[in-house]
C-alpha positions in Angstrom: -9.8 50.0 -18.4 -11.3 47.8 -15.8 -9.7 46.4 -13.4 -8.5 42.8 -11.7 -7.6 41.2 -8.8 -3.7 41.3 -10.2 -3.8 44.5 -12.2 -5.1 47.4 -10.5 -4.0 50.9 -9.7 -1.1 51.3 -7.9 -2.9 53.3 -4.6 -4.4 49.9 -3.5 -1.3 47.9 -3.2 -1.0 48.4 0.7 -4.9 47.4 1.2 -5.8 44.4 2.2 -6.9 41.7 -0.1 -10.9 42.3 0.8 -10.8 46.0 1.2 -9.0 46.3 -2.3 -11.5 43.8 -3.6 -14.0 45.5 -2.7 -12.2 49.1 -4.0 -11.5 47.7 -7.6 -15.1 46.4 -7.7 -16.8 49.7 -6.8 -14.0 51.4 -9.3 -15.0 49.1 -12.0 -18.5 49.9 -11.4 -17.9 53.6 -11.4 -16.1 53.4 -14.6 -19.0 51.5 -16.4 -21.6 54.2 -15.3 -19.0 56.9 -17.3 -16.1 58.0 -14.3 -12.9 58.9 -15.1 -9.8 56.9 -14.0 -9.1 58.7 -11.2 -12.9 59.9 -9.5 -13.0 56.3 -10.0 -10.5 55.5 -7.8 -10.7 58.2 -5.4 -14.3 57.4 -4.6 -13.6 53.8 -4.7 -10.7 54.1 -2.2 -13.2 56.1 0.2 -15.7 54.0 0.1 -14.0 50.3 0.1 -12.6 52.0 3.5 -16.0 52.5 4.5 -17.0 49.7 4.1 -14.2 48.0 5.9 -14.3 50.1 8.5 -18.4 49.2 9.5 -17.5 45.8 8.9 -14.1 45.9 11.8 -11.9 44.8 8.9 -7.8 45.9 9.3 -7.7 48.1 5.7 -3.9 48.5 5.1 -1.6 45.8 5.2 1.2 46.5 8.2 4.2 47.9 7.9 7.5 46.0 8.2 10.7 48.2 8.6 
């Protein structure tokens, strides 16, 4: 199931909007090629973090207590 900006796995809820972006793209992608579900999102997750990271991007939204 591929997915979008508003419905996408739960793991990604605390990323930033670019970062998780970039995650459900790269998940979708992976799916397409034959991935399950969850390689999908593992490697997604890794990667979209990456990818953030080399860029300076903050990846997880901040924590209010």
């Amino acid at each position: 199931m591929p997915w979008t900006k508003t419905n996408y796995p739960d793991s990604l809820k605390n990323f930033m909007a670019p970062v998780r972006k970039k995650a459900i793209a790269i998940a979708n992608a992976l799916l397409a090629d034959g991935r399950s579900e969850d390689s999908a999102i593992a490697i997604a997750t890794e990667k979209a973090k990456e990818w953030a990271e080399n860029r300076g991007l903050k990846v997880r939204k901040t924590r209010t207590t």
